[in-house]
C-alpha positions as a printed NumPy array, in Angstrom:
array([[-21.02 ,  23.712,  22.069],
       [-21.77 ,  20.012,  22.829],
       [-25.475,  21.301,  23.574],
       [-25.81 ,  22.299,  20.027],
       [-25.274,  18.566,  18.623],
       [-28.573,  17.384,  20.129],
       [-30.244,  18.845,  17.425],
       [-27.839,  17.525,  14.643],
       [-30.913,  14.848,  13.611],
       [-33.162,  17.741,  12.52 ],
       [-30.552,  20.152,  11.305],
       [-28.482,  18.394,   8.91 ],
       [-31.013,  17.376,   6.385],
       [-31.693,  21.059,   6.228],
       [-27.765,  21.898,   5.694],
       [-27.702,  19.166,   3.112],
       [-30.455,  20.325,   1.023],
       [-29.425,  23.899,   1.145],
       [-26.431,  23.044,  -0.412],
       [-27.135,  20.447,  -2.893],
       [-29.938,  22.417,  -3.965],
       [-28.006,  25.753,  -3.997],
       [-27.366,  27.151,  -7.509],
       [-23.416,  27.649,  -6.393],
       [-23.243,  24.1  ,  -6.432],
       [-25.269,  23.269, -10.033],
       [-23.866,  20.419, -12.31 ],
       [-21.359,  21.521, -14.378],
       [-19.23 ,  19.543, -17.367],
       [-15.533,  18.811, -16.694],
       [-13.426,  20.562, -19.033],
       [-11.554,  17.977, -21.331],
       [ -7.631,  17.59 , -20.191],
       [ -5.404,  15.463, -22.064],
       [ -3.95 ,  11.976, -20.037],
       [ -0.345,  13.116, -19.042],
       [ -2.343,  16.412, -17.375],
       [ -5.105,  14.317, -16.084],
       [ -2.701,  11.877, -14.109],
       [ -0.15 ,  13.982, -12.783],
       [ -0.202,  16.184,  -9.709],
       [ -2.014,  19.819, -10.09 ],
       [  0.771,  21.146,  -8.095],
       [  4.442,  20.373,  -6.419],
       [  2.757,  20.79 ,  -2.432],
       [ -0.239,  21.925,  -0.572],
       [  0.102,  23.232,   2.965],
       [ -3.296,  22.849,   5.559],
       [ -4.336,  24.077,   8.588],
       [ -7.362,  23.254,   9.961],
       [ -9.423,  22.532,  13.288],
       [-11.892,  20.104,  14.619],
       [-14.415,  20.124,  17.503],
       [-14.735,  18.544,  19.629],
       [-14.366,  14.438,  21.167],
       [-13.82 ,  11.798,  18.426],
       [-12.808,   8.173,  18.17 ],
       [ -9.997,   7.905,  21.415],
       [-10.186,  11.295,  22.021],
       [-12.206,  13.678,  24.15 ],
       [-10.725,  17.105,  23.115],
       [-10.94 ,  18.922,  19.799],
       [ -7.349,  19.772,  18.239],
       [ -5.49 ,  21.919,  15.533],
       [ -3.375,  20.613,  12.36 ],
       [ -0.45 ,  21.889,  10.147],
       [ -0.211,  19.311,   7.27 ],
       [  2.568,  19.572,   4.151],
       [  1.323,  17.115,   0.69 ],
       [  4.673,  17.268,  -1.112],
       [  4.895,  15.5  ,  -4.46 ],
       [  8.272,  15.607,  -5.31 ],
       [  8.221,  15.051,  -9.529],
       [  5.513,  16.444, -11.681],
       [  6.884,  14.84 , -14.645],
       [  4.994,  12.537, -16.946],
       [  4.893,   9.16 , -15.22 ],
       [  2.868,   6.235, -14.578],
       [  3.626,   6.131, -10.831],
       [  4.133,   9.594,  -8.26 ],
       [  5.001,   9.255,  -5.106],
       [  4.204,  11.324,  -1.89 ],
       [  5.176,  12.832,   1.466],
       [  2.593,  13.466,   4.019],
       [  3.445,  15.157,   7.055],
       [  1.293,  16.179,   9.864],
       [  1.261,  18.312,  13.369],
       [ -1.422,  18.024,  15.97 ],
       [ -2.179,  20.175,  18.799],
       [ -4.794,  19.181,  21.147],
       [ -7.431,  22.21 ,  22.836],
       [ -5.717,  20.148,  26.277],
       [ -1.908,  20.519,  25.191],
       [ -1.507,  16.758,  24.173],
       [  0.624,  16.473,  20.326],
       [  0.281,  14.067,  17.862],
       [  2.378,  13.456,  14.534],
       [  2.094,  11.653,  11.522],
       [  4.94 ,  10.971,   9.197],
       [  3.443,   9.033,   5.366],
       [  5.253,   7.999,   2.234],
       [  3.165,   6.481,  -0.596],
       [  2.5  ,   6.124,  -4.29 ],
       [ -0.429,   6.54 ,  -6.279],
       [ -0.362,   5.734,  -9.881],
       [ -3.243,   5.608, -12.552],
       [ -4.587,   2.264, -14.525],
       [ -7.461,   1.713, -16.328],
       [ -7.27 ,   4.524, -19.037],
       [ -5.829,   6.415, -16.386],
       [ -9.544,   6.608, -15.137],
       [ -9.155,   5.192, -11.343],
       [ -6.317,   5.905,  -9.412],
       [ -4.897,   3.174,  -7.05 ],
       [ -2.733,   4.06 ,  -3.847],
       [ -0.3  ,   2.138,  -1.635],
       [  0.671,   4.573,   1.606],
       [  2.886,   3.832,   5.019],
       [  2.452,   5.847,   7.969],
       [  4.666,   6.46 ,  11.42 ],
       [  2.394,   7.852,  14.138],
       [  2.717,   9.274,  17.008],
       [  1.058,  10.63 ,  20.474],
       [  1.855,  11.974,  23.947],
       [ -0.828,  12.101,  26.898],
       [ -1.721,  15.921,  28.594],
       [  1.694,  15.357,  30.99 ],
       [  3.569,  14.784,  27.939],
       [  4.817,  11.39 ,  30.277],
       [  3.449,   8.915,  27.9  ],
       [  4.605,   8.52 ,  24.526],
       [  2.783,   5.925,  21.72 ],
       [  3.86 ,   5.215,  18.636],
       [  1.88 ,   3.312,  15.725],
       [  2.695,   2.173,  12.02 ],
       [ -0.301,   2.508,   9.405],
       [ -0.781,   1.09 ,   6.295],
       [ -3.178,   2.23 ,   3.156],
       [ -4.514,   1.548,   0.082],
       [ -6.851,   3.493,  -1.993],
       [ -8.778,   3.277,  -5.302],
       [ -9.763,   6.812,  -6.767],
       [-11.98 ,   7.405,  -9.174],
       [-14.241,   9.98 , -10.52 ],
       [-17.247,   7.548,  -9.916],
       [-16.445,   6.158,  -6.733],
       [-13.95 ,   6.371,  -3.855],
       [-12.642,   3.487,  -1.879],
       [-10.041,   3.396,   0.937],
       [ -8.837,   0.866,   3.814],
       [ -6.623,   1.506,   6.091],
       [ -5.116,  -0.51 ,   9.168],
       [ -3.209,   0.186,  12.504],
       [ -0.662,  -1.309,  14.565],
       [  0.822,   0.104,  17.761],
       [  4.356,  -0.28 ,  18.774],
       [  3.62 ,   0.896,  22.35 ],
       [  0.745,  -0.753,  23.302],
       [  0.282,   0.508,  27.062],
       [  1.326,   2.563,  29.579],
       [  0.429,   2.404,  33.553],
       [ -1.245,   5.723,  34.909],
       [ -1.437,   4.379,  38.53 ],
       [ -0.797,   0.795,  40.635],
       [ -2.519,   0.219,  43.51 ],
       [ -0.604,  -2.662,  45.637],
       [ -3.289,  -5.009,  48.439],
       [ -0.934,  -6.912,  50.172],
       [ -2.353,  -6.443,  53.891],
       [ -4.072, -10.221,  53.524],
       [ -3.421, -13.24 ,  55.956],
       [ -1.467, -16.259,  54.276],
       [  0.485, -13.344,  51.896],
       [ -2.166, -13.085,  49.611],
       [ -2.25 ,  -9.931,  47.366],
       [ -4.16 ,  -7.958,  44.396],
       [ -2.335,  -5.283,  42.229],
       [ -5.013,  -2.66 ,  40.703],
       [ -2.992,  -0.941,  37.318],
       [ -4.952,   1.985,  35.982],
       [ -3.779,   1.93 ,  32.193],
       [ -4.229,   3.302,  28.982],
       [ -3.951,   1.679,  26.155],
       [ -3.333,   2.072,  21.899],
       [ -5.818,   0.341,  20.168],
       [ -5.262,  -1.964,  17.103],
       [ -7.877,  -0.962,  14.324],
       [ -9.236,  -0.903,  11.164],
       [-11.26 ,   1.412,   9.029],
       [-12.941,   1.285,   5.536],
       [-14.622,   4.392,   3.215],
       [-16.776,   4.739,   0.233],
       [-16.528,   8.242,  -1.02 ],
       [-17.648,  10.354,  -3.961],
       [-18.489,  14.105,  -5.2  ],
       [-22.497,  14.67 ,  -4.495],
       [-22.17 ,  18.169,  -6.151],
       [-19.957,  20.023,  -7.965],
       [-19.229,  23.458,  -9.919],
       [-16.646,  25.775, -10.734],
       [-17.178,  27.074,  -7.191],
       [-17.756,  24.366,  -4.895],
       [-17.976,  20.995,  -4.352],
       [-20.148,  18.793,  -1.821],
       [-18.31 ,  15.349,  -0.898],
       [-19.535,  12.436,   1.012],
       [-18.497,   9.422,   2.388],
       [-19.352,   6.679,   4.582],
       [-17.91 ,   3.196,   6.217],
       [-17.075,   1.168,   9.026],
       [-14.171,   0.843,  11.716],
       [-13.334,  -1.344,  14.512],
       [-10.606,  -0.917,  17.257],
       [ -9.816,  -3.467,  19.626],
       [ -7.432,  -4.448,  22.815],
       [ -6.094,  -7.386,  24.743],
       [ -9.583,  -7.22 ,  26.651],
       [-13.18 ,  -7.362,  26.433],
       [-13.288,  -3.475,  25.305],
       [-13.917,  -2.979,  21.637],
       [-15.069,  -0.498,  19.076],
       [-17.023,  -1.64 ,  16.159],
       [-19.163,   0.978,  14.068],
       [-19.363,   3.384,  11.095],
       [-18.541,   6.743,  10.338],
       [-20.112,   9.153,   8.289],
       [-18.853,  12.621,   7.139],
       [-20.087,  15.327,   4.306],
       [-17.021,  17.695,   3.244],
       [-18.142,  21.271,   1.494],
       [-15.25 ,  22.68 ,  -0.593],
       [-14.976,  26.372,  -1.837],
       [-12.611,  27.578,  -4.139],
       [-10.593,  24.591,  -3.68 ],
       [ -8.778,  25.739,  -0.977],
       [-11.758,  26.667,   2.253],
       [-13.201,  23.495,   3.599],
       [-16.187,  23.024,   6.253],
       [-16.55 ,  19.071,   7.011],
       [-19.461,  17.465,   9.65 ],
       [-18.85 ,  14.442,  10.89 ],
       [-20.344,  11.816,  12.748],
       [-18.947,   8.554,  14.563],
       [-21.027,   5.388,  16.437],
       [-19.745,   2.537,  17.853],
       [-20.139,   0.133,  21.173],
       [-17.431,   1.66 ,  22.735],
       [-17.526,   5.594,  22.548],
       [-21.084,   5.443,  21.51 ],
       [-22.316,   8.556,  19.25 ],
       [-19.656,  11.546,  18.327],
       [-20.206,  14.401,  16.218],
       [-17.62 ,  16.796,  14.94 ],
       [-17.317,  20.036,  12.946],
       [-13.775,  20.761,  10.952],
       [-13.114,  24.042,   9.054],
       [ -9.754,  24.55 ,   7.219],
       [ -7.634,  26.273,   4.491],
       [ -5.498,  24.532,   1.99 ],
       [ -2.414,  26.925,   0.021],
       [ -1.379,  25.111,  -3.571],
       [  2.194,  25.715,  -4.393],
       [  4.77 ,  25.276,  -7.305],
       [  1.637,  24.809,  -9.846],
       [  2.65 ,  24.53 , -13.61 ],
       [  0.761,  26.899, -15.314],
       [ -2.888,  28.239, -15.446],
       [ -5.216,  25.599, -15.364],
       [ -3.083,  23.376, -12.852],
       [ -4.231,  25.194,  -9.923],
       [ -7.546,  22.604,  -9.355],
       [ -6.508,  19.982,  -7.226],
       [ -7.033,  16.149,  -9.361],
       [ -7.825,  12.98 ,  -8.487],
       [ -4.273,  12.497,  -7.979],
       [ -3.393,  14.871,  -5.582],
       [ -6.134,  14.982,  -3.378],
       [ -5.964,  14.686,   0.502],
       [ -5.095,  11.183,   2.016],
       [ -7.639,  10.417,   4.144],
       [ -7.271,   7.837,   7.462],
       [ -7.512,   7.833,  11.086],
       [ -4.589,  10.221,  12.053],
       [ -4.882,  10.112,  16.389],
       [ -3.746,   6.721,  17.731],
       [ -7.012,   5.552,  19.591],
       [ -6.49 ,   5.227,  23.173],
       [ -8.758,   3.608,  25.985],
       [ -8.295,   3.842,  29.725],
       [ -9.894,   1.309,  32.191],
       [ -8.136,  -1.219,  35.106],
       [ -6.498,  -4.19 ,  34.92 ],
       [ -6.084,  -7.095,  38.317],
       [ -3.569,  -9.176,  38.902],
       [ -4.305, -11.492,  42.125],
       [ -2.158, -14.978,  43.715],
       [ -5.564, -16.35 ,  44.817]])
């Protein structure tokens, strides 16, 4: 598969202009909804499951998710809040988790929608030894113009040794101690987002910014990421993404998933609003491996 993305330069222009210039995906008006059915949630939860291929940012193996968006009161309000829980299976039998609570609430005429969101995360290695935990924090502004989200991340368990190597066999008792570790990286990320195409059918969505990730030594990540989301029938998804940065240099990725709406009041509820779309951040803590010396001389 990795052969294939040597050719992603000349292919997805093609892939791009198919689909903009598709009639499935011609402009269409939005139909007028009134402000209480504009602002709250199109529907009580949404279950996903999806899967990406292959390496990303901190990780070298593709993996499968089960995510539940619960909103837990559909009733007129100026402010909703949200429960985002996630499973990860990697192709290489590592697991991740995310555990979110958040709020999103509109201003402005109800026009942009502005997000606060918390996040617990979590990670083992392929032994299942090594366990790393995170917090994340969020905030989004949503609007039918323009997206914007930032999002930051702070590990709780910063490192764990994968091998010491102890050189002690040195006249005078000198020594050097080789640790093989790997580390969770603290980061940052930033996106600007909005809908390139849409109709009653599908949707094209883009979005674009930059990300850093950094340790305790001279190893860090700075660079952008760029990904193009096609969405059918609200509820079949096909994303391509691409990653660059100093650190794990150039990454691309293909994700297909399914999304189930449940608890929807009514008939015209079922389209998912600006609202209760997906919340979008880093979900796998970033992890680099290199050595570390400690000598007496």
């Amino acid at each position: 598969m990795r052969d294939y993305f040597q050719y992603w330069p000349t292919i997805h222009p093609l892939l791009v202009g198919f689909f903009l210039t598709n009639p499935l995906f011609s402009e269409i008006p939005d139909p007028q909804t009134s402000v209480n059915e504009k602002l709250a949630p199109s529907c009580r939860s949404y279950l996903t499951g999806r899967h990406i291929e292959h390496e990303g940012v901190g990780y070298d193996e593709g993996y499968s998710t089960v995510e539940a968006l619960v909103f837990p009161t559909l009733a007129p309000s100026r402010v909703f809040p949200f429960i985002d829980l996630r499973l990860h299976r990697f192709d290489n039998n590592e697991y991740a988790a995310n555990a979110g609570f958040g709020l999103r609430g509109g201003t402005f005429n109800d026009k942009v929608i502005l997000g606060l969101n918390t996040y617990f995360d979590y990670r083992s290695d392929h032994f299942h030894r090594f366990h790393f935990t995170q917090i994340g924090l969020g905030f989004e502004a949503l609007s039918d113009i323009l997206d914007f989200r930032v999002n930051g991340y702070f590990p709780l368990k910063r490192e764990e040794t994968i091998r010491r190597c102890v050189f002690d066999q040195y006249i005078g008792g000198f020594f050097m101690i080789r640790r093989r570790v790997e580390v969770a990286l603290t980061g940052v990320n930033a996106e600007f987002g909005k809908i390139l195409k849409k109709s009653h059918a599908a949707s094209v969505y883009g979005a674009i910014g930059p990300y850093y990730y950094g340790g305790d030594v001279c190893r860090h990540a700075f660079g952008g990421k760029f990904r193009l989301r096609f969405l059918f029938s609200d509820f079949f998804f096909i994303d391509g993404i691409v990653t660059h940065d100093s650190l794990y240099k150039t990454r691309a990725q293909g994700q297909m998933g399914f999304t189930f709406s449940l608890g929807c009041p009514g008939k015209n509820q079922s389209k998912r609003n600006l609202l209760s779309q997906p919340i979008e951040r880093n979900e796998i803590i970033v992890l680099d491996k290199y050595c570390k010396w400690r000598t007496n001389f």
